[in-house]
Wavefront OBJ file of the C-alpha trace (Angstrom):
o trace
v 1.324 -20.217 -2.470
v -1.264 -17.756 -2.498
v 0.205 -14.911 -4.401
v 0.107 -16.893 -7.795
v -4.019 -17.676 -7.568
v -4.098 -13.435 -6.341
v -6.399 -11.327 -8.549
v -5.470 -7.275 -8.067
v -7.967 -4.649 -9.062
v -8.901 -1.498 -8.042
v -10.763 -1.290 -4.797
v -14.776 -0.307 -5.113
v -16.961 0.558 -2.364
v -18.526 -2.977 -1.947
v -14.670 -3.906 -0.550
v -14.774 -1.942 2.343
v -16.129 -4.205 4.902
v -13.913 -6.562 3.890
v -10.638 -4.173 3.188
v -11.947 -2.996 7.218
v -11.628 -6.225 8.392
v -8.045 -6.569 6.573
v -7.042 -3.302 8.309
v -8.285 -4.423 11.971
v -6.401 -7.499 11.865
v -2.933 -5.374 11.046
v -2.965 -1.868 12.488
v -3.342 -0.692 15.901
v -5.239 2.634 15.079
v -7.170 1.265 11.932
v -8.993 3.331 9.829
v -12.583 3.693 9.836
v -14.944 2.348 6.910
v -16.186 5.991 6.015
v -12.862 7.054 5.747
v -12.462 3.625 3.069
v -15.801 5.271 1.918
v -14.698 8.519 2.028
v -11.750 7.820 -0.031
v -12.778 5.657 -2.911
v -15.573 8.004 -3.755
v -14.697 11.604 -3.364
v -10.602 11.517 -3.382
v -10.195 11.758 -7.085
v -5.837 12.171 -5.682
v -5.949 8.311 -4.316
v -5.686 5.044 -6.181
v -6.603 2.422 -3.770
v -6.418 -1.441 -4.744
v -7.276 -4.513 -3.395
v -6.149 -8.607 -3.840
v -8.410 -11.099 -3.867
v -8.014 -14.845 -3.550
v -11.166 -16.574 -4.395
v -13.418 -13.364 -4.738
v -12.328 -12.575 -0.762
v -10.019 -9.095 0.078
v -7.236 -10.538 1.574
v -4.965 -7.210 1.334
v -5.295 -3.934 0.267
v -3.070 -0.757 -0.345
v -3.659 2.789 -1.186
v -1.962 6.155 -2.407
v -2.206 9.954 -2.651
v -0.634 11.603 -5.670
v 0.555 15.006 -5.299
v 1.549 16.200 -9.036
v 4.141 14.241 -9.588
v 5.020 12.243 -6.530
v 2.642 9.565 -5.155
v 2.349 8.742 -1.613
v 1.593 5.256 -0.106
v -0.925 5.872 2.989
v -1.492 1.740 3.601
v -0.254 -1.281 2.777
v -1.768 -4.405 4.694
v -2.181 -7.909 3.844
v -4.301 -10.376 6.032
v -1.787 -11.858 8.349
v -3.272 -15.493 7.023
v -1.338 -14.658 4.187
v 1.774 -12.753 4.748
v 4.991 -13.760 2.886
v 2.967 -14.863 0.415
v 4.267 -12.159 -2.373
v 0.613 -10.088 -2.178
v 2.225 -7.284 -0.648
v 4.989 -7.010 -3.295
v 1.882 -7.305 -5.846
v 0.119 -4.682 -3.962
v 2.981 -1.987 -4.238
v 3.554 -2.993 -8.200
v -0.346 -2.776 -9.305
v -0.085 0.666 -7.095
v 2.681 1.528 -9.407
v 1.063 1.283 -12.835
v -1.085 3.268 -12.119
v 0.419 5.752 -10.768
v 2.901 5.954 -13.306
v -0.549 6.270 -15.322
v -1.301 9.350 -13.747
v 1.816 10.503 -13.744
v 3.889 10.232 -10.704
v 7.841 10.092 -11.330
v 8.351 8.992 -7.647
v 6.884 7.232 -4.975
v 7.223 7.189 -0.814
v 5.735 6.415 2.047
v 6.667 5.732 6.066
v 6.579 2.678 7.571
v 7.753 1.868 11.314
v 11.173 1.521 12.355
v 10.687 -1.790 14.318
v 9.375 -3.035 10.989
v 12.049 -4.741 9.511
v 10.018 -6.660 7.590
v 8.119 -4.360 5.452
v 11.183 -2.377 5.497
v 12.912 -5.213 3.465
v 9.907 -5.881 1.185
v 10.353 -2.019 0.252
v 14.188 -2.096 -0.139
v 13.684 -4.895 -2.439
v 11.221 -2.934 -4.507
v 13.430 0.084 -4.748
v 12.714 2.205 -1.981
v 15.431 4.095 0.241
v 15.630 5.211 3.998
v 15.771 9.240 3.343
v 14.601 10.075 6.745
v 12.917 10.103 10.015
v 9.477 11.071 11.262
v 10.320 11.200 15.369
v 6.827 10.017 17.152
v 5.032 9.613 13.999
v 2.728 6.362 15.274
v -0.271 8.303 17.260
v -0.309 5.311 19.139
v 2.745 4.675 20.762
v 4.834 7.499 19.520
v 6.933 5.161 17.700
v 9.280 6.956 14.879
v 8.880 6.120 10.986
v 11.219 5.455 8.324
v 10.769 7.875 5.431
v 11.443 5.604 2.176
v 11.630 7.605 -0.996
v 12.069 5.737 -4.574
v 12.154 6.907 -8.248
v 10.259 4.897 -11.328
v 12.650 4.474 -13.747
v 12.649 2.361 -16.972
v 12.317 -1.364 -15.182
v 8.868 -0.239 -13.497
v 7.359 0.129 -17.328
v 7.604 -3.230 -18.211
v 5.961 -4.945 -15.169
v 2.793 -6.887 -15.725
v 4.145 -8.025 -18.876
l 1 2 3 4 5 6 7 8 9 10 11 12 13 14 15 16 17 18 19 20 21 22 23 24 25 26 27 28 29 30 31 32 33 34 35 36 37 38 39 40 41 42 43 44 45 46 47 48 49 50 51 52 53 54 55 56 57 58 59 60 61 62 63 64 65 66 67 68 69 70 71 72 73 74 75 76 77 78 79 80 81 82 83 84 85 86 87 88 89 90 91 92 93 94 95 96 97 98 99 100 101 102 103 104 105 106 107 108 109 110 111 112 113 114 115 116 117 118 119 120 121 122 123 124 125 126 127 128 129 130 131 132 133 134 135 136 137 138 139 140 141 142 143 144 145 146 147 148 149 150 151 152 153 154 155 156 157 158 159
């Protein structure tokens, strides 16, 4: 599997064409590279990180923090290599440091038709708190608010 030879670290402007291509192949209204830009070098509130398999960006994820709480704005993993653990990776390496910079809790929104990523972030501790009616610009499809608190068994990972 690919998600044991994965290198995380955070993301650095010479990712973005590649983190681009990442987001093209998994969202329908994908971000822009000068946003990617825009982001890793003037939003001192994100942490953005990337995971690499053999030097190549095969996922990404990013998040605001807001005093204490952080938000996730993307997760997205190369569909080559979904299932594959990476996005689990993703959310923990997001986590440290976060927890770094002091955020106590974490959430984000994430589609209600997808069940998938919906599981992967019940599994890492997040809960349905809410809805976001027509939240996807797209199709005006509704998002899942998923809210979760770091507690004592998010201080030990990476150990």
């Amino acid at each position: 599997m690919a998600g044991k030879n994965i290198i995380y670290r955070p993301m650095e402007v010479k990712d973005v064409a590649e983190v681009h291509r990442v987001e093209r192949s998994c969202f329908s209204s994908p971000w822009s590279r000068s946003i990617f830009i825009r982001e890793v070098t003037l939003n001192d509130n994100a942490i953005y990180v990337v995971a690499l398999l053999n030097e190549c960006v095969v996922g990404y994820a990013g998040i605001w923090i807001i005093l204490d709480e952080g938000h996730i704005t993307n997760v997205a993993v190369d569909p080559k290599f979904q299932r594959q653990g990476i996005g689990k990776g993703l959310i923990e390496e997001l986590t440290l440091h976060s927890m770094k910079r002091g955020v106590t809790r974490m959430t984000l929104e994430v589609r209600v038709s997808n069940k998938g990523a919906q599981a992967l972030y019940g599994k890492l501790g997040f809960t349905p708190q809410g809805i976001r009616k027509e939240y996807y610009l797209d199709d005006k499809e509704d998002a899942l608010i998923m809210w979760r608190e770091l507690g004592e068994e998010w201080t030990n990972i990476g150990n």
